[in-house]
N, C-alpha and C positions, 0 to 999 in steps of 0.2 A: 318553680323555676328549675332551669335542666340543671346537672351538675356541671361546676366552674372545675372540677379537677381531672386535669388531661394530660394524658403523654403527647407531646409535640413533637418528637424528637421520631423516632423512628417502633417503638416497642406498641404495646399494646395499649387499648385505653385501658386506666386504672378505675375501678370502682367506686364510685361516690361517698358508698357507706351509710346511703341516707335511704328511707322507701320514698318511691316516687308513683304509687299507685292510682293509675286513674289522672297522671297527671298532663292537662293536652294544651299544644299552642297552637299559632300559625307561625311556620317560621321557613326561609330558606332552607333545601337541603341539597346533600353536593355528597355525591356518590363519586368514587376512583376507583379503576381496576386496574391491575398492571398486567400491559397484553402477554401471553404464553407465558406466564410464570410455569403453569404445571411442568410445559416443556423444557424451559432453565434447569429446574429442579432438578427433572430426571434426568439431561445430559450432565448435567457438574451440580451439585448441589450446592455446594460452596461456593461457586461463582454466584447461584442464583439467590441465596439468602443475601450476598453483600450486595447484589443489583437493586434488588426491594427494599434492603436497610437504608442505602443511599437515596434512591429514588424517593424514599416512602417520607424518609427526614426533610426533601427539598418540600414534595409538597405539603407537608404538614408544618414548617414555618411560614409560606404563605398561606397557608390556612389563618394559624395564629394571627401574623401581621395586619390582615384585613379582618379582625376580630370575630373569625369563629370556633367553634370549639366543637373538638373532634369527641365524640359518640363513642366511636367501634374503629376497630382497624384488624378485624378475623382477616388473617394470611396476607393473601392481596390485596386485600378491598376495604377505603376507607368509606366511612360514613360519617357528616359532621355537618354542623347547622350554622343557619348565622341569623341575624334580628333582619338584615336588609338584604332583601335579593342583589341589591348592584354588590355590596360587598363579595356576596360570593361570586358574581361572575368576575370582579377585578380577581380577588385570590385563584380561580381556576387559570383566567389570562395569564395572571404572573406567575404563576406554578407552570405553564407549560413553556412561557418563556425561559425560566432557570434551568427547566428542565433541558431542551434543546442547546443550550451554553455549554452545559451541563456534557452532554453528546457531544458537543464540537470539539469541549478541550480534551476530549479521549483521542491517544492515536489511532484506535483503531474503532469501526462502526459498532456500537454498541444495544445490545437490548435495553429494558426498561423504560419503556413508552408506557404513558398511561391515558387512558381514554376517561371523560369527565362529563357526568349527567346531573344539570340542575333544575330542579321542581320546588313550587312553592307551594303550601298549603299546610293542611291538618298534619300532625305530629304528636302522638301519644306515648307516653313512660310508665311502664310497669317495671319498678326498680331498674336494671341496668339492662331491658328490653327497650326496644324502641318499634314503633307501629304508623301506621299512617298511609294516606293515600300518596301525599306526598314521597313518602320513599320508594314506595311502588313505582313509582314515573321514573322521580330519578334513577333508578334501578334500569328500567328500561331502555331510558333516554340512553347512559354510558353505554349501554350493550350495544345499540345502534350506531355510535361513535367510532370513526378510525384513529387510531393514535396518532397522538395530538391533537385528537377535536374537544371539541366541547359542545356538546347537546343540550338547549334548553329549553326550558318551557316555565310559564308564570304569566303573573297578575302586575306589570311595570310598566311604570308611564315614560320615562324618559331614560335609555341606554344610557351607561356612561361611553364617557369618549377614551377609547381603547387604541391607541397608535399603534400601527402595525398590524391590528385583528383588522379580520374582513367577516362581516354578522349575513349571514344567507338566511331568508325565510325557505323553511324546509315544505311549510303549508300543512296541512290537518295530514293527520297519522292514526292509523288505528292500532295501538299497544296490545301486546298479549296483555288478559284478563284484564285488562282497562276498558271502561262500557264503553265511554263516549270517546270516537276520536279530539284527538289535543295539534292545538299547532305545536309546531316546532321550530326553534332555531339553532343554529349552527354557530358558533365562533370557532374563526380558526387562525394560522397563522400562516398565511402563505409561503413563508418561510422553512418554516415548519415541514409543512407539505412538501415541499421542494426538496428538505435533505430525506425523508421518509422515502420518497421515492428512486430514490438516484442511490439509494444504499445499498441494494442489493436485496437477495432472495428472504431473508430475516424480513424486510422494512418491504414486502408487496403487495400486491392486490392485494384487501381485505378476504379471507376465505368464507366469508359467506356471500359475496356477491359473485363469484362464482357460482352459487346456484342458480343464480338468476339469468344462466346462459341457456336454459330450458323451456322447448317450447309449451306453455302453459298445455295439461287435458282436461277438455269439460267433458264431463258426462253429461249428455240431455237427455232428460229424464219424459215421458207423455207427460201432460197437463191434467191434473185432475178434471172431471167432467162433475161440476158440484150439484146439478142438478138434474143429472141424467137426463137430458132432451137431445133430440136427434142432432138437433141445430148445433149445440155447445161442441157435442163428441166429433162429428163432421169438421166443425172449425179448428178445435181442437189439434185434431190433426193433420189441418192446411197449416196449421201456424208452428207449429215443429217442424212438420217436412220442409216449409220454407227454411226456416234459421238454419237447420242440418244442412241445406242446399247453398245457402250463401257460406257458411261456416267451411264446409268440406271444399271451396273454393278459396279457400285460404288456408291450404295447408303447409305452406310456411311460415305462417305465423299464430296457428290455434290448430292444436291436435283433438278432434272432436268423435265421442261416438257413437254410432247409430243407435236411434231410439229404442229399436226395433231388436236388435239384435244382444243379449246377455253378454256381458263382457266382465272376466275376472282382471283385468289389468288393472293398473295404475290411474289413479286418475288425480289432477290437483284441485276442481272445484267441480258443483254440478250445478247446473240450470231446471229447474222446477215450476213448474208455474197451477195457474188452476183458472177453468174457466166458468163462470156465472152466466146463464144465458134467459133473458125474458121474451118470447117475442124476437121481435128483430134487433134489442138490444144486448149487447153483450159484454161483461167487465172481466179485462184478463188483468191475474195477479201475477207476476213475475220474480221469480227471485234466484240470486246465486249465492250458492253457500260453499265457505272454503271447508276441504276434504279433510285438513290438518287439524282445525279446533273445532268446527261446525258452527261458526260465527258466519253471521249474514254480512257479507260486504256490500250488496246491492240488493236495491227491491224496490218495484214500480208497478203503479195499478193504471189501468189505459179502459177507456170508455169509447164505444164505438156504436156505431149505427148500420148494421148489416147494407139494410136495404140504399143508403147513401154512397156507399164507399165501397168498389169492389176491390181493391188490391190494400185490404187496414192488413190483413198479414204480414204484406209487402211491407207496410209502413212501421206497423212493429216490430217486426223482423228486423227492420234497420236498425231501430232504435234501442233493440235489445242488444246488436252486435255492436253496437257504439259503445252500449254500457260496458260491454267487456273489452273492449281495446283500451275505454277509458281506467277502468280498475286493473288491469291486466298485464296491458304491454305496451300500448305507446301513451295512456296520461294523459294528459291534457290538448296534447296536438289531438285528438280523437274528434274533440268537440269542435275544432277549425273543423274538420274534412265534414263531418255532419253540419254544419252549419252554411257550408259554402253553396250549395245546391238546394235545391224544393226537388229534383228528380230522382227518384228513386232509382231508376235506369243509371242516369249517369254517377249515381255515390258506390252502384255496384260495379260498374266500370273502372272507377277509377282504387275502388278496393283489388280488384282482381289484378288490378295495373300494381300496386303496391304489393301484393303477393309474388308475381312476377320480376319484381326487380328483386327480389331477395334473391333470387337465383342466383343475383352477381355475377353472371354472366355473360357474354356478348347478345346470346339468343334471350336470355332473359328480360337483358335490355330495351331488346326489337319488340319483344313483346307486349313489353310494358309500353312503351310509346304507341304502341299500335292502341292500349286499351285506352293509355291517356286523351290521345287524338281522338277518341269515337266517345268519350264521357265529352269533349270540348262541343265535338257536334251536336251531343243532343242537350247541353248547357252551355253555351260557350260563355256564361258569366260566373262558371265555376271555380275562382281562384285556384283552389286547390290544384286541380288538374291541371292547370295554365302553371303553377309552380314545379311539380313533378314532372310534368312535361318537360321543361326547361332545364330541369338538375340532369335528366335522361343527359341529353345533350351535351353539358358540362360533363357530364363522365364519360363520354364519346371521346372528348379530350383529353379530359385528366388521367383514362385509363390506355392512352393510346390508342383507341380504338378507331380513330377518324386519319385520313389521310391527311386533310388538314385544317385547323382549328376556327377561321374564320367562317364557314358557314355554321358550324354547329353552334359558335358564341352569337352571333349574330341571329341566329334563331330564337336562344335563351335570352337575347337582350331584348329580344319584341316581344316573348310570352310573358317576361318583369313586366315591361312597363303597363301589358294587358294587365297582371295581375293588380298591381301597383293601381291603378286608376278604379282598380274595383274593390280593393281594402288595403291602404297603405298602412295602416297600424298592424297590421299581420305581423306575428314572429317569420312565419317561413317568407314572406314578400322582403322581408329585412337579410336574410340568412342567404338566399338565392341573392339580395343584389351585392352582399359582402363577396360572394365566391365571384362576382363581376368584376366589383373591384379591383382582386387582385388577376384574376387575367388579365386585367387592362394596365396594370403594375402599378396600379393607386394602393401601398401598401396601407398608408395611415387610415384610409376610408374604408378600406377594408376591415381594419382590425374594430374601428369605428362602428361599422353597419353591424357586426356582429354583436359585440356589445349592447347595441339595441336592442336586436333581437335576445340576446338572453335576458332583457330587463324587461322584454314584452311577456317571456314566458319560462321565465326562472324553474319551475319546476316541468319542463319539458325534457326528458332525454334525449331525444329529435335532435332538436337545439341545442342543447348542452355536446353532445356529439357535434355537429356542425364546429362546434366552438374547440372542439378538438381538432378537426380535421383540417381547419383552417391552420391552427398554430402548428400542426404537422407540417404543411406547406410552408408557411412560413419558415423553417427551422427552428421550433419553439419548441422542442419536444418534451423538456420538463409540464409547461404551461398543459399539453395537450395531453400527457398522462394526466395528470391533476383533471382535467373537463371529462376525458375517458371514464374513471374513476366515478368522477361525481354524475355521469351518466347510467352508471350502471348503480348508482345506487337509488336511481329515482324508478328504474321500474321492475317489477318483480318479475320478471319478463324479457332479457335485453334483447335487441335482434342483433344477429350475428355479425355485423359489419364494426360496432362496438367496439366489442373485444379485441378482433383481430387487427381492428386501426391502434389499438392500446397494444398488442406484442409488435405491432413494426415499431412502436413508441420506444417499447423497452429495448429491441435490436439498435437504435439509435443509441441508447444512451448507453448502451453495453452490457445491460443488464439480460446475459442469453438466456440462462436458468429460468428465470421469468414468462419470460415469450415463451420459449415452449411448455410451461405449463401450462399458457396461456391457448394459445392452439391446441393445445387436447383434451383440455375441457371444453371448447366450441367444438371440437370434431364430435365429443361425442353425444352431443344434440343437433349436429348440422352437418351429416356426417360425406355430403356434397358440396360443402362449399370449399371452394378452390382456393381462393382467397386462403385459406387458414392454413392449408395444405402446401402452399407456396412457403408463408412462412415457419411450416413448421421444418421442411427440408432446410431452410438456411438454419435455421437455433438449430438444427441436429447435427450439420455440415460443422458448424465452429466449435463446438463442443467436440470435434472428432471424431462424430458419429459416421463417417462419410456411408455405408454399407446402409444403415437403416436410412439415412437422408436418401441415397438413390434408389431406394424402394420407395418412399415418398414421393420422391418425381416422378418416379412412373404412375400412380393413380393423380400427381397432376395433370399427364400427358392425356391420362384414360378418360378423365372428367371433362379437358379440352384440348385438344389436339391441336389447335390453332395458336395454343398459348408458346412464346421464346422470350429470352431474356431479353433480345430487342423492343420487343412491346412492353416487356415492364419496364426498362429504362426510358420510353417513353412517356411514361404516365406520370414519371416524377413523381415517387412515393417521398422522396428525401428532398430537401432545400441542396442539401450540402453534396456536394460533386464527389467527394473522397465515399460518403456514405454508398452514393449511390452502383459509385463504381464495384465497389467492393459488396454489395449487395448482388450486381448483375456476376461476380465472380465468382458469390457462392451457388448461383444459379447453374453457369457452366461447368462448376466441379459436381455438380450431381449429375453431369448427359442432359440437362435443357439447355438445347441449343438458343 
């Protein structure tokens, strides 16, 4: 049995006194880390030991309360067990509950957030060591956590019922040095979330999902020729040159490099594969391997028939690029866009149309619509394209781009209901008719239809975005940093629209500091998009930067010339009139007319 003798209070755990060698359970485990401590420390030390003493005694009475018993408490980080998994997830609930009480009745915003990871399984004691795969996860689990969350993972048939939590399936994870990916769940407090966010530069975006404002680099690598025949080496390199061909057409969303060419740069994953050739048969093995651990995220073996099939490159070429938008940057939506089409033609079509609206442009735009229209002609039963097509339109509108708004809605409302008749369970057929909604001022069914669509594809950042940009329009702008947020932590990959809808989030809510950290970490992986540049002269203007702000505006002007604060006051970036106005003011104290 583990040891019953524990500090609860705030000190260290005390030593049992007993050997406990070799001795193993299954039991609940529940990891705590208090976020920046090191940085408390070193700014005031003494503020920061009484942050941890207090914090560390709240959560370690509700530890106690729901009966478990605390392990380890080295500096920051608890560790402590319990016989029943719901106990520990009640104790972590109500630990994050006291805790935020805890922060309200302070006058002033305070540090001492703790992020909480719980895993069930194996647990081994060697005297006052503690071992197990279990801790391993939980360990992970907290790491992945934003303060105030709680990350879980285990083996439980029935949740307790938690008033106030909101339980998100996070879906399979692959853990550092953990073999197998694990689901995962989230409890949090919406609450919670809501004052985290509004607090200011202490309580912001989590600092590692700012890396994920980077556009992903593969290295692609030749294909092994496993048998040395002419046939294998020949194919071999039709089926690379293609993927590099399709790839290097999406260079806004995959930075890729040539096979052919020696390159000492950077890269974040590589694509490898190897080809097996008999005769006219041929079996290609495929795989992508991350640069950072050398773990295989993906890998596929594909069986073909030369003499049947002249364009299988074409066809795995697709299905190779799918796997990496799917593992990469857009998730789940990857598998709708592949799914919607049998044409090869029109899924590149409407790829290259997607590449092209990242531009966020006017011209981008045109573009994109031009590739969407010509993927519909040569599939016109390809959803997908009938929905991108349609959103084109809607941001004709929404960004001011249209003189005026009835033909381009009007258009988007005939490409829904195409879509809609040819997969109405779709998340994006759900997400395109919420933004119908509310142009047509059906707010409730708006916020409705969305909801749908996040319930169809929960771990979609697409969608989850979508669910931001809505509640931006709306005036909701707590709700839509909170979806920003949870967007960006679903792909390791974000694309740039993200982010930058999250700093107009934070200029809403006042938070300037924020926003422009927020646009300089997108500038400096997107370092064209205008979009981020617009808002980073207003965070530079309020803060009094005015001199560096109208250097700002001038590579806005340089990137679009077209652009004035008339047309952004048209697009209604803001709900609120006061916002908006003062938005178009810090536009014309930079010289954009």
């Amino acid at each position: 049995m583990f040891p019953d003798t524990f500090e609860n209070q705030a000190g260290p755990a005390k030593p049992s006194g007993e050997s406990l060698y070799g001795v193993h359970r299954v039991l609940a485990v529940l990891t705590a880390d208090l976020v920046g401590y090191s940085e408390l420390v070193f700014a005031d030390a003494h503020t920061g030991f009484a942050i941890l003493h207090k914090t560390r005694a709240i959560l370690a009475d509700c530890i106690s309360r729901d009966k478990g018993k605390i392990l380890q408490t080295p500096g920051d980080f608890v560790l402590a067990t319990f016989d029943d998994f719901n106990d520990a997830l009640r104790a972590a609930v109500a630990a994050q509950e006291r805790l935020l009480k805890h922060h309200k009745a302070l006058e002033q915003r305070s540090a001492g957030h703790w992020k909480i990871g719980i895993a069930y399984g194996d647990v081994y004691a060697i005297g006052d060591d503690y071992y197990g795969n279990a801790i391993n996860v939980a360990a992970r689990l907290q790491a992945l956590a934003a303060p105030g969350e709680i990350y879980f993972t285990g083996k439980f048939d029935n949740l307790p019922t938690l008033q106030g939590t909101v339980i998100q399936d996070i879906g399979l994870k692959k853990l550092k040095n953990i073999e197998e990916p694990i689901r995962i769940h989230c409890a949090l407090l919406p609450t919670y979330n809501t004052y985290t966010q509004t607090a200011g530069r202490a309580f912001s975006t989590p600092p590692k999902l700012l890396k994920h404002l980077s556009k992903p680099v593969l290295r692609l690598e030749p294909f092994d020729n496993i048998n040395q025949s002419n046939e294998g080496g020949l194919f071999g390199k039709a089926l690379v040159g293609e993927i590099h061909l399709i790839l290097s057409r999406l260079s806004n969303t995959i930075s890729v490099t040539d096979p052919n060419i020696a390159t000492s740069s950077h890269q974040d994953y590589v694509l490898s594969g190897a080809i097996q050739s008999r005769g006219p048969y041929a079996r290609i093995m495929a795989r992508l391997t991350s640069c950072t651990d050398g773990l295989t995220i993906w890998e596929e073996r594909f069986e073909c028939d030369l003499d049947l099939s002249f364009d299988v490159q074409d066809q795995i070429s697709q299905e190779i690029v799918s796997a990496l938008q799917l593992r990469l940057t857009e998730g789940d939506q990857a598998q709708l866009w592949r799914r919607g089409t049998k044409s090869g033609k029109a899924w590149e079509y409407f790829q290259r149309g997607l590449d092209a609206e990242k531009h966020f442009t006017r011209q981008g735009h045109e573009k994109a619509k031009e590739l969407y229209a010509e993927a519909l002609r040569i599939d016109p039963k390809y959803f997908s394209a009938s929905v991108a097509l349609a959103f084109c339109y809607l941001d004709q509108v929404r960004l001011g781009w249209s003189a005026n708004s009835e033909e381009p809605i009007a258009a988007a409302e005939e490409l829904c209901e195409r879509a809609r008749q040819l997969a109405s369970q779709q998340p994006d057929v759900s997400a395109l008719q919420a933004f119908l909604f509310f142009f047509q001022k059906h707010w409730g069914e708006a916020r409705a239809e969305m909801q749908r669509a996040v319930e169809l594809a929960p771990h979609s950042p697409q969608i989850i975005g979508y669910q931001g940009a809505l509640s931006d329009l709306m005036g909701d702008y707590e709700a839509a940093i909170h979806a920003y947020i949870r967007a960006l932590s679903l792909s390791a990959h974000s694309p740039a629209w993200i982010p930058s809808n999250l700093g107009l989030s934070y200029l809403a809510v006042g938070n300037v500091e924020e926003a422009e950290n927020i646009y300089r970490e997108v500038l400096k992986h997107h370092p064209n998009y205008v979009r981020a540049w617009i808002g980073l002269a207003v965070a530079l203007n309020r803060q009094g930067k005015g001199k560096e702000a109208k250097q700002v505006a001038t590579t806005v002007l340089s990137l679009d010339p077209t652009f004035s604060s008339e047309v952004w006051g048209k697009s209604r970036p803001f709900h609120d009139d006061e916002l908006l106005n003062a938005f178009i003011k810090d536009l014309q104290a930079v010289m954009i007319p």
